[in-house]
C-alpha angles and dihedrals in degrees: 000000000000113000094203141061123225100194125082083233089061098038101062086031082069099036088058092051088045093055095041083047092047090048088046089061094043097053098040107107088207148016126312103260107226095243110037095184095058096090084047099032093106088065096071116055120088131262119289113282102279100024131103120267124233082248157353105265097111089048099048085039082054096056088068098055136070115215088247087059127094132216146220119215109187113192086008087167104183095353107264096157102019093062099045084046099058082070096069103026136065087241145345123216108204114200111197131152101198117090091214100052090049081054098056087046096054097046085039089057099042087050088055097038099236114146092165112098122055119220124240104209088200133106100244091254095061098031116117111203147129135275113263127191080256150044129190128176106170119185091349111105092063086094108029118114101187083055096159096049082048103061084033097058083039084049098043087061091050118116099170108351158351129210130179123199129220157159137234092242132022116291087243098050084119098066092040099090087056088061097074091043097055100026103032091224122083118248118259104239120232128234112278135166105322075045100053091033089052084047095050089050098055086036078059094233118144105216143169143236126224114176114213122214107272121256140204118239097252113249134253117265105224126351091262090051090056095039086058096043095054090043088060091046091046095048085232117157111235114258090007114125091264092052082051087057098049088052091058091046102046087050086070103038105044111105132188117245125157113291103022136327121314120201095250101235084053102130118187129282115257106200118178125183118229114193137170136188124251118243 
């Protein structure tokens, strides 16, 4: 794939990921661990078999697929939409790089009985597969740099459809306010939807929007729980001063709600599908 953009769109698309990137290894207090995703991995994978999802972005994905039909799942983490989809397609490819969210997949798929999909342990700009009827990348573009090989090679597998998910803000707006608390400089914010809309007109794809139903961030499950997770998205070593400050200011903004502790600025998620077909 193509390392560089040639629009204005996608260069400053990748000049804002490599300066939100850039900040992110400045401010880490150790060593990149080799698989980033493994403190977070249990928050993406779907509801228990049964019960209702956060949303309906499996049941509105469904409606553009036929049972006889296969799917594509870039950046499928634990499998919170590979596993759901294998109910209403032939098959479902996953491509995921991180060991521990191909963990949670596969334990997520073997919970809900689903065989029917095969695992790509690859990132999407080195994966070698096949095209399928559809393809879906949702929440994965935020941090791409090489943004407009990467729709084109979504696009190029692409038999019927593609279609990205994402939200409003980025998926981490929760953990933004802490950054000025413990780091004393405000996050720089990656690309999200106007982004990604701006990047498919001047890509010249037509494409349309489907809003999902909003949902909450699930909860912590316990104070040491939260205290751990914020420390990964923050990039703060355990037990270090700034771990120290967390802590005191996690201790003032935790809040109960039903099923654990919320940050208590947490506002709910806005996800949209944007989907094109393919010509």
């Amino acid at each position: 794939m193509a390392e560089e953009n040639n629009t204005q769109v996608g260069i400053a698309w990748q000049d804002t990921v490599e300066r939100e990137h850039a900040q992110s290894d400045r401010i880490r207090e150790e060593s990149a661990s080799d698989d980033f995703w493994k403190p977070v991995a249990h928050r993406f994978v779907p509801s228990k078999k049964g019960e209702s999802a956060p949303d309906d972005t499996v049941e509105k994905l469904a409606e553009l697929i036929s049972p006889t039909e296969t799917v594509l799942d870039v950046g499928a983490g634990g499998g919170r939409l590979t596993v759901p989809l294998a109910e209403y397609a032939v098959h479902v490819t996953a491509v995921e790089p991180s060991e521990a969210m191909r963990d949670q997949l596969i334990a997520t798929a073997d919970a809900w009985g689903v065989s029917n999909y095969s695992v790509v342990p690859s990132t999407w700009e080195e994966a070698t597969v096949d095209a399928h009827d559809l393809v879906v990348c949702a929440h994965v573009v935020y941090t791409v740099t090489a943004i407009e090989a990467f729709v084109q090679k979504l696009n190029d597998h692409a038999r019927k459809q593609v279609a990205i998910i994402s939200f409003e803000r980025p998926a981490t707006a929760t953990y933004l306010p802490l950054w000025s608390y413990v780091h004393g400089e405000e996050r720089i914010e990656l690309p999200t939807l106007a982004q990604i809309e701006r990047l498919l007109d001047v890509l010249g794809i037509e494409f349309e929007k489907t809003p999902l139903k909003q949902w909450d961030p699930r909860p912590f499950k316990s104070r040491e729980q939260a205290q751990s997770e914020c420390e990964a998205r923050l990039f703060v070593k355990a037990g270090s001063e700034k771990s120290k400050m967390l802590s005191d200011v996690l201790d003032s903004s935790l809040i109960e709600v039903d099923g654990g502790l919320r940050l208590e600025w947490a506002e709910s998620h806005r996800p949209l599908i944007i989907s094109w077909d393919v010509k």
